[in-house]
N, C-alpha and C positions, 0 to 999 in steps of 0.2 A: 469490545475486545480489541487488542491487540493484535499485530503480529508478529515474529519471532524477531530478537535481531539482527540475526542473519539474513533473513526476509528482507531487512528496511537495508541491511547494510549494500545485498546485492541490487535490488531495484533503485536506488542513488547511485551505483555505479554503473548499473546498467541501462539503466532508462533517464535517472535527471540529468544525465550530461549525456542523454542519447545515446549512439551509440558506435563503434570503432569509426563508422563513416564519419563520424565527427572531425576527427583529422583530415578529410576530405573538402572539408566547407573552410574555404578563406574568404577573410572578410573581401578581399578584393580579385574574387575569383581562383576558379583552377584554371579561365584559360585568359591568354591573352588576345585573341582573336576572336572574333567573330562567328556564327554559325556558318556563314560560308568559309572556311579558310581550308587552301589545299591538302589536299592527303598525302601531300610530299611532306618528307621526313624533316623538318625546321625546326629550329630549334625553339622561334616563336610560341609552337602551338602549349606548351606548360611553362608557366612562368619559375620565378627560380623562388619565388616565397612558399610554391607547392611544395616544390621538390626539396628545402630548409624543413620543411613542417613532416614532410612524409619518415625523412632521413632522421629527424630527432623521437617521434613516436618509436621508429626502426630500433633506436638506439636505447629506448627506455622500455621496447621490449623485449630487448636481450638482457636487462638486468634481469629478468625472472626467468630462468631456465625451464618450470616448468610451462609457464605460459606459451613461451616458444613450441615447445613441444606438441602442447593443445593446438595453436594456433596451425603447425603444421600437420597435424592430425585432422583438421576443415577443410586444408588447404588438400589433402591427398583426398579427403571423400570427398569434395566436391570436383576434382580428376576423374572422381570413379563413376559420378554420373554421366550418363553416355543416354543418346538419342535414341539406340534401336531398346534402350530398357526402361526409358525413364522420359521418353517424348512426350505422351500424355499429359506430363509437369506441367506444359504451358497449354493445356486446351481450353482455359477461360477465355486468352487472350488469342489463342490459334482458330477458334471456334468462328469470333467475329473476324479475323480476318478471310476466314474460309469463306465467309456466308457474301464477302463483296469481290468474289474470285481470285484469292491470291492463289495461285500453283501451290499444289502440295512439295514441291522438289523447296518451296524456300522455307519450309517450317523446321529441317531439321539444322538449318544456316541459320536462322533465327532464334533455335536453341542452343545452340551454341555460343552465339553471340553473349545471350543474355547470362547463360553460367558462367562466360570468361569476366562478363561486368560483374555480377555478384561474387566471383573468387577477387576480385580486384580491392576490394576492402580488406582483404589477409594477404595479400601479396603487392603491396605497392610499388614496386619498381618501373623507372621507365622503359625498362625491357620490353613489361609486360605491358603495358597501358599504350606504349607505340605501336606494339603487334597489335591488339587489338584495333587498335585508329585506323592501319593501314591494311587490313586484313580485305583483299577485293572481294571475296565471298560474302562479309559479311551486309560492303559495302554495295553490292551488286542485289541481296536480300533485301536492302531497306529501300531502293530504289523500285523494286518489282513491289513493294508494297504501296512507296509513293504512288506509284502509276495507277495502281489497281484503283484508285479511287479519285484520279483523274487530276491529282496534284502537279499543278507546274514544275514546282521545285524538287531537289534533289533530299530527298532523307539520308543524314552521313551519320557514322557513327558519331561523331560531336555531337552533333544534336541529342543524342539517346544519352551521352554523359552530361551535357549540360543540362538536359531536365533531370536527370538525379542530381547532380551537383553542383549546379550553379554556375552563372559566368557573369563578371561584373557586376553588377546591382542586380541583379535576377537572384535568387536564393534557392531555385532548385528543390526537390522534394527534401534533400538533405535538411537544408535550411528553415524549410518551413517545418520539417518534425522538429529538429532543434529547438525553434522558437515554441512551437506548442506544449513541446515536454516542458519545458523551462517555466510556463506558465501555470501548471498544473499542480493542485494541490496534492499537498503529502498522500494522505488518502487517496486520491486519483494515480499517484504514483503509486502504493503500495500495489490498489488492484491490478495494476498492469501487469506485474508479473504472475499472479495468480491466475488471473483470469484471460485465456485466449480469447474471449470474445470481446473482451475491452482492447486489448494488442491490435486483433485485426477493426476493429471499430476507429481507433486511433489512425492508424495506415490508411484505413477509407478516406478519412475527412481530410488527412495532407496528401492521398493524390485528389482528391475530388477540388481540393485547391488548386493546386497545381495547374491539374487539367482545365479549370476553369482559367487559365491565362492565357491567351492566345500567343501572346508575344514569344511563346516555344511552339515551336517546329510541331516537336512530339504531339504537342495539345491540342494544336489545330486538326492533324491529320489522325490522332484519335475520334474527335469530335464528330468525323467525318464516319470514319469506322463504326462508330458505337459503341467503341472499347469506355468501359466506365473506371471509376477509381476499383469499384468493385470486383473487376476480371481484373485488375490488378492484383488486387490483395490475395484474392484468391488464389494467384497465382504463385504469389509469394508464400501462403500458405502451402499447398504442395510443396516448396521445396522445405520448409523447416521441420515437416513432416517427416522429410526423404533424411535429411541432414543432423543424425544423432549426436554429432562433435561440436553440432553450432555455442551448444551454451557455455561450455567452460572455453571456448576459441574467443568468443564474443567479450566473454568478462576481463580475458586475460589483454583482449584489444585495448578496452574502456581504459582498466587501468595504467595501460600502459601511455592511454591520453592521458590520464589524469596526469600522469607523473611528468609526464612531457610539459605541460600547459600548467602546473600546480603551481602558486605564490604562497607561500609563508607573511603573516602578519600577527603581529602581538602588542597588548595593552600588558604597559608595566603599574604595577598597585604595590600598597604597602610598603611606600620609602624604598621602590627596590628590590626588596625580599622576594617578589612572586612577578611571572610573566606569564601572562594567559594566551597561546596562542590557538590562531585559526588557519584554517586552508583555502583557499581561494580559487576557480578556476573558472577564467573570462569573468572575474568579478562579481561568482555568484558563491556563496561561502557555504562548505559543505555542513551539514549540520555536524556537530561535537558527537554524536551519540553514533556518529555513523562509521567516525575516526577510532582508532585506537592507537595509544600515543607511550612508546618505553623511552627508555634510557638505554644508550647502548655502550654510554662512556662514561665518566666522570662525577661528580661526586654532591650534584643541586637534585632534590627530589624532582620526579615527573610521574603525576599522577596520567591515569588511563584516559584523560579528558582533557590533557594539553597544558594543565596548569605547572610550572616549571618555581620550586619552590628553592630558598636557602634555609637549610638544616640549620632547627633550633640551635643557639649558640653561635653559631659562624654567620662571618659579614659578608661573605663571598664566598660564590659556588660557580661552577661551570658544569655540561653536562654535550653531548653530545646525544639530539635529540632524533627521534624516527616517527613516524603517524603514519599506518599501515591503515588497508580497508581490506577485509576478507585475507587477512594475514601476508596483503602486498604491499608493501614499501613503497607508499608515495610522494614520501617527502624525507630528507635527513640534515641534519643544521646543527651546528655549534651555538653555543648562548654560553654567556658569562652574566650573569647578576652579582648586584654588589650593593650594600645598604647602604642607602645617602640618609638616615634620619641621624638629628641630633641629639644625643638624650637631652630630657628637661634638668631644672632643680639649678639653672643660673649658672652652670660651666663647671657643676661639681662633679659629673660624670654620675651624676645618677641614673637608676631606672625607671623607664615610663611605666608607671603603676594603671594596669589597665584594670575596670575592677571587674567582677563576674557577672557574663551576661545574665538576667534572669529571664526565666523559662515565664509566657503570656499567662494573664492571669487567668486563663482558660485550659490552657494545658498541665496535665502530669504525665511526667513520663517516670514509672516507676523501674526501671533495670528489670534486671532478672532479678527474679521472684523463685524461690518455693511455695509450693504451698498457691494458697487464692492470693491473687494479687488485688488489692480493695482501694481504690481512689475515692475520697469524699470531696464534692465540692459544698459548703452550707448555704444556707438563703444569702447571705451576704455576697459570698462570692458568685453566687449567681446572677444577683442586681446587678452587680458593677460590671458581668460580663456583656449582659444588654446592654447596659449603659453606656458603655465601650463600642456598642455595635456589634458586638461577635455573636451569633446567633446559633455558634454550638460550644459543646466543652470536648479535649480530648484527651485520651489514657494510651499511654504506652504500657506497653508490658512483655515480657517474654516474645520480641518481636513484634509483636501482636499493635498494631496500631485499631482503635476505636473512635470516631467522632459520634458524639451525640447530638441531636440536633436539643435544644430549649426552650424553645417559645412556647410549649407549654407546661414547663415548670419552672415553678418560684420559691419552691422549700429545697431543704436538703435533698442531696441527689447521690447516690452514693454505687457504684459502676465495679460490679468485682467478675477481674479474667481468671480463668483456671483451665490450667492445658495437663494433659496428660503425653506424655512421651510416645509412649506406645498405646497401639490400638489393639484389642481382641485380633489376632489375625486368623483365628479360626472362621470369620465370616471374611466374604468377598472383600469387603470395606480396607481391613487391613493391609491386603495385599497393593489392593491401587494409591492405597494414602499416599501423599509426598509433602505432608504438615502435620502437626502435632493434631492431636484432639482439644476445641478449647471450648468450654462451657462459658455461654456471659451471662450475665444478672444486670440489671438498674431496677435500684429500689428509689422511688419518690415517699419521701417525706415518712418513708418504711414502708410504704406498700409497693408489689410487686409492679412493675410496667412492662407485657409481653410483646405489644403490638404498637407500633412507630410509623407514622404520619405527620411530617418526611421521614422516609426510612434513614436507619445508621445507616455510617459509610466506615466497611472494613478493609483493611488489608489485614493477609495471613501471609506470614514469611512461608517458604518453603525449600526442601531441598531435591531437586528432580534426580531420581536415578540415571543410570545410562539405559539409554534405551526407548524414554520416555518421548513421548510426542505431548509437547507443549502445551499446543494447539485445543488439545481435547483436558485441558484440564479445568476441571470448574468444584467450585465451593457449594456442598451439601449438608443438607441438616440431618442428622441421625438418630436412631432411637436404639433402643434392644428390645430382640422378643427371643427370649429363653438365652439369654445372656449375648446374643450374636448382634451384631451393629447392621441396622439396615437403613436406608436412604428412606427419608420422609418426604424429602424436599430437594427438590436441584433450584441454586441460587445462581448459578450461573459463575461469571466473572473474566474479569480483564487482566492481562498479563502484564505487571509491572518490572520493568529493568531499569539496575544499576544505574550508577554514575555512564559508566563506559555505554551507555546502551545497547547490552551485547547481551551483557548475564541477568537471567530472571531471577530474582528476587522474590517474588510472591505473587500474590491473586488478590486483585482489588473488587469487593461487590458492595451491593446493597444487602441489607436488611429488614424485614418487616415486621420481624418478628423473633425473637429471642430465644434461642435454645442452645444447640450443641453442635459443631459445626469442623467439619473439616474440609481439607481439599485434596480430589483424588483426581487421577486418571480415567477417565469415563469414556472407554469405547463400546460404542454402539455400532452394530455391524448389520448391514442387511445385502441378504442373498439375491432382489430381483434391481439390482444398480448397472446392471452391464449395459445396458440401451444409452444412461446415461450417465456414466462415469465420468467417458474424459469432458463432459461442462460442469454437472455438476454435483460428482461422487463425493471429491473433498467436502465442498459447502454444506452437503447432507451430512457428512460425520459429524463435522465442528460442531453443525446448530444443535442436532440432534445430543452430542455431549452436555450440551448446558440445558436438555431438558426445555428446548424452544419447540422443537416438533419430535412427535412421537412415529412410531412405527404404526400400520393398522393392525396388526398383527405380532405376533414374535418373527422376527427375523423379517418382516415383510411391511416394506418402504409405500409402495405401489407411485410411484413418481409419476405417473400418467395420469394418477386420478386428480381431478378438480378440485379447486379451494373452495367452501365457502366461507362467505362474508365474515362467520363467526368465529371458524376455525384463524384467517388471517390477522383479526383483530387479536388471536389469544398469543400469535408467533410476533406479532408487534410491537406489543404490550411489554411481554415479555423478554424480548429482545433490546429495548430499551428502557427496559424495569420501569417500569410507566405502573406499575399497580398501584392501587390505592381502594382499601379497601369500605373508604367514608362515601365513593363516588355512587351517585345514582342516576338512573335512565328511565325512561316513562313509557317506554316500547309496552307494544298492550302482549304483543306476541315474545316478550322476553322476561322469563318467571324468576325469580328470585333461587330458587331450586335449580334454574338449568346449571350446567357446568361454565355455559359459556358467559354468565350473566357478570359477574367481576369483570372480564375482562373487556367487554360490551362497554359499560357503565364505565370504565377506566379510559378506554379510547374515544367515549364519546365525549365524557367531561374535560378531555384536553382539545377535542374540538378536530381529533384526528378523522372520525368516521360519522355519517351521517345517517340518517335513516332513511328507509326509500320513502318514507313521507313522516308527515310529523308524527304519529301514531304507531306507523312501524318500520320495525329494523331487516326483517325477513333474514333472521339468520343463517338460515339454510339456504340462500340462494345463491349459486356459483359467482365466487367475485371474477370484475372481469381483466386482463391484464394493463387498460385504463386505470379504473378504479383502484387496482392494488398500488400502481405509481405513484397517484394521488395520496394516496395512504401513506406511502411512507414519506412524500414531499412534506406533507403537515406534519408528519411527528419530526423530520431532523428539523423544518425550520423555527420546530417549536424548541427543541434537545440540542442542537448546534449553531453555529453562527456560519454556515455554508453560506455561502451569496445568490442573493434570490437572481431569479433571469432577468437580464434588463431586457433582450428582444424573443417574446414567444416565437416569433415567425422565424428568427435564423436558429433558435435550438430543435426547434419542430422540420425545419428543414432538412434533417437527415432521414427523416422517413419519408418515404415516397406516397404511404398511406395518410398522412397528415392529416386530411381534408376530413377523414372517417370519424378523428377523436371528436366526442363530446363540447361544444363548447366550455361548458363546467367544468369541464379534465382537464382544459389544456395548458392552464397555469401547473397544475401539477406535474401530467406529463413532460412539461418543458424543462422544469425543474428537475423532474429525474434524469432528465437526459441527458441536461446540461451537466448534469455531475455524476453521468455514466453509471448510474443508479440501474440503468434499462438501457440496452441494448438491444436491435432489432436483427432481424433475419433475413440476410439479401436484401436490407435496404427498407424492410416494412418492421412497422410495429405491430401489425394488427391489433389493433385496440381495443375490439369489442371481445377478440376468445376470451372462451374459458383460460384463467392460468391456471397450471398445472402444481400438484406438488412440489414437482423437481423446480418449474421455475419459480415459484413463492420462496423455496430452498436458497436459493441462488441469490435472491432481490433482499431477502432477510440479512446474508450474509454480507455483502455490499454495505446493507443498511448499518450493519452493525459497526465495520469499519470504517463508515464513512462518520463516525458519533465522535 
């Protein structure tokens, strides 16, 4: 599965290039001094390449009106926070310094300090950055904390800014999130926005660095505290909680870095004719699908993906070009193309006769069709396509894309689509459809072929109403009883987008089996999700749409109850269409008759799950949240090319329980951690619980997106 691409557009602009603080980290610091440097007003203490960088983001967020707006809509609520209503906010971090006697009289100096640091990313002026610096309160606060714990030196507020942001070669918590977003996989990016336990899991590990530095102030005299990255995060958690303005303030920050810091670069092809550009910032290029690219002038085509073309017939074009992200302007430029080719034919001014490409001898793509649309490929064409190395055949049709896989046929093979328009909408079926109905056939050698090992691979075009959530749309096999369309089968499926990668286009699945097939809206709603909605309500609809977990009940989840073995193997399976229905297992306690025995036999024959001894599977016995990691670490390393751990001890190092996992586990568990697959709580994994429904919910959908 996919995610939407508004989804991937906002999490690249809000996470792969970090975040508004980003304008804050120079390569050669924000200060030019020292940690000790006086709290007289110098002009020394901000160098003037900050104060170039702060003033050009300033300016590139005044081209968006409404951004400004947002951004001053954070800026006013985080005014609004006040200490006698919202002091609690920092008691992660007021807690430990309570417990090594710091005075109560410096916690509400304390809170203030830290809200005037946190508003200081939406209001960068040196106004405000020098009140803060020189502020005796707040400096007289960090002093009485210095003390408490028997510190020589003086804690100033520089020090509190230079461990978020850096000084000279130091990088600051800024720097090091920067570097860690920037390293992280697409998938590791998407989940961050989805998933607050991946955000704050991220924030742990770049203060737990941090703090592991000595060579800051802050670090040492946390270390001393017991303040960990963890009553950090946590603390920062409370305010995003408190703080409903943060995300459209936040995004409207990003892109106003983006535009600040953006480079335009382009490859010219085709004698001229076409220029292909990209976006660039600090040299890392945003992906094309993330962009979306008009014309705002002139008269050279600009498709939605950057590519800057000259209209058929004409040698020269200009265009005045834009590439927005989330319909913000972050780049605009003039271009001029012009054909440098010569015609051929000896200076007669002839035309280059290009001749027509032809379509693989494996594909037909038949247009639209009435009626059945019928591809034949013969024994012949089917030799030469082995022979070729192509190991399937494909049919277009009334949108409708089909690959067959071949390797086990050698005669005539002959693949007929047939869609109907409309559905019955007297049954449920109709109403959620958002694809045509299409019926497929493959006849081998004239006899029917219903069941496929490898399964097809389909796309179904579609067209989503207004109103429609994406997310839950999956590809079903249908049947009638007393003329009404009812679901046989949920197939599942992955959301395919456009050129632009923005607009959905259709639903890509597997197939195992041939029938009648459409794609609908499939919400599944359950009434006892309130315990665990804000982790993992969403991840329960999604999975449960494509028919990976069911309900125990009508309308009833029960997220609290425990997986077994058998039940996770059937959401695994399934989740990464891993079926196969030739597979077998030897389990003496696993019957042919059970329900869970396909899907047993399916994950044991890829080598995902094991048996508690040679003999048996013990299907019924609660998996543990160990073992479930492991589970999925073997199916993506087998279904994806994620990169395995090179060091178990520093991915296992984010749990504090570490020592508990299984020797056998701990390649797995490292693997999931390492790709945020698993997440722990307050610092533990506990290895050995029962996992839960809600959490098996949560790990599936991870898994899915991380495929």
């Amino acid at each position: 599965m996919r995610l939407r691409g508004k989804v991937l557009s906002t999490i690249l602009a809000a996470s792969l290039l970090a975040t508004p603080l980003s304008g804050l980290q120079l390569s050669n610091g924000l200060f030019s001094g020292s940690s000790t440097i006086a709290y007289a007003a110098d002009a020394g203490f901000i160098n003037s390449d900050f104060l170039a960088r702060m003033n050009k983001i300033r300016d590139a967020l005044h081209l968006d009106p409404q951004g400004v707006t947002d951004v001053r809509a954070l800026r006013d609520q985080i005014k609004s926070v006040t200490y006698s209503s919202d002091g609690a906010l920092i008691d992660p971090i007021w807690n430990k310094l309570a417990a090594k006697g710091v005075n109560i009289s410096v916690k509400e100096d304390l809170f203030n300090l830290l809200t005037a640091i946190g508003g200081l990313q939406y209001d960068p002026t040196l106004a405000n950055l020098e009140a803060i610096r020189t502020n005796a309160e707040y400096r007289d606060a960090l002093q009485a904390i210095a003390k408490a714990v028997g510190d020589n030196e003086d804690l100033m507020v520089v020090d509190i800014l230079q461990f978020m942001f850096g000084s000279g070669t130091k990088q600051g918590v800024q720097g090091a999130l920067i570097d860690t977003v920037m390293a992280m996989s697409t998938s590791n990016l998407l989940n961050l926005l989805i998933d607050k336990d991946a955000q704050n899991s991220l924030l742990q590990q770049v203060y737990g660095t941090i703090l592991a530095d000595s060579d800051y102030m802050v670090s040492r005299l946390f270390a001393k505290m017991g303040i960990t990255g963890q009553d950090i995060t946590d603390t920062l958690d409370n305010f995003r909680n408190k703080l409903t303005t943060e995300v459209p303030a936040t995004i409207a920050m990003t892109v106003a870095y983006l535009r600040s810091e953006s480079t335009a670069e382009s490859v010219v092809t085709n004698a001229g004719r076409q220029r292909t550009y990209s976006i660039k910032v600090h040299g890392k290029t945003i992906p094309s699908g993330v962009l979306t690219w008009t014309r705002v002038s002139g008269t050279a085509q600009v498709s939605t993906s950057g590519v800057v073309t000259i209209p058929s017939g004409a040698t020269t074009a200009s265009a005045i070009i834009r590439a927005s992200i989330m319909d913000k302007v972050i780049f605009e430029g003039g271009v001029t193309l012009t054909d440098t080719s010569t015609p051929g034919g000896g200076g007669g001014g002839g035309s280059v006769v290009v001749p027509p490409v032809q379509p693989p001898i494996n594909e037909q793509d038949l247009g639209t069709v009435e009626g059945p649309a019928v591809a034949e490929f013969n024994s012949s064409t089917i030799a030469q396509a082995k022979a070729a190395g192509l190991g399937e055949v494909t049919v277009k049709a009334n949108g409708l894309s089909l690959t067959v896989p071949i390797a086990d046929f050698d005669d005539d093979l002959t693949i007929t689509v047939e869609n109907v328009e409309e559905i019955d909408v007297e049954g449920d079926i109709g109403q959620l459809a958002v694809s045509q109905q299409f019926d497929i056939q493959v006849m081998h050698n004239g006899v029917p072929v219903t069941t496929f090992n490898p399964p097809l691979e389909v796309f179904f075009p579609i067209t989503i109403p207004e109103g429609t959530d994406p997310d839950l749309l999956t590809a079903v096999q249908i049947g009638y009883v007393n003329g009404i369309p009812v679901i046989l089968d949920n197939v599942g499926g992955s959301l395919v987008f456009g050129d632009d990668g923005v607009t959905i286009i259709g639903v890509s699945t597997l197939l195992f089996h041939l029938s009648t097939y459409v794609v609908i809206e499939n919400k599944v709603n359950f009434s006892d999700l309130a315990r665990v909605q804000s982790w993992a309500g969403r991840q329960i609809q999604v999975i449960a749409s494509k028919g990976i977990i069911e309900g125990k009940a009508a309308g009833i989840f029960a997220p609290s109850d425990s997986v077994t073995r058998a039940e996770f193997a059937k959401m695994l399976v399934l989740a990464l269409q891993l079926q196969n229905d030739e597979a077998q297992e030897s389990f003496t306690d696993v019957n042919s008759s059970d329900w869970f025995a396909p899907y047993v036999a399916a994950a044991v024959e890829k080598g995902i799950i094991k048996g508690r001894s040679a003999a048996r599977f013990a299907p019924n016995a609660t998996i543990t949240r160990a073992e479930m990691a492991t589970m999925i670490a073997r199916a993506l390393q087998i279904t994806t090319n994620l990169d395995d751990v090179a060091n178990l001890d520093a991915a296992l190092s984010v749990f504090k329980d570490a020592d508990s996992i299984h020797p056998t586990l701990e390649s797995g568990v490292a693997f999931a951690a390492f790709h945020q697959l698993i997440i722990g709580s307050n610092g533990s994994f506990k290895p050995n619980d029962n996992a839960t429904r809600a959490e098996a919910a949560v790990i599936i959908y991870r898994t899915m997106n991380a495929k």
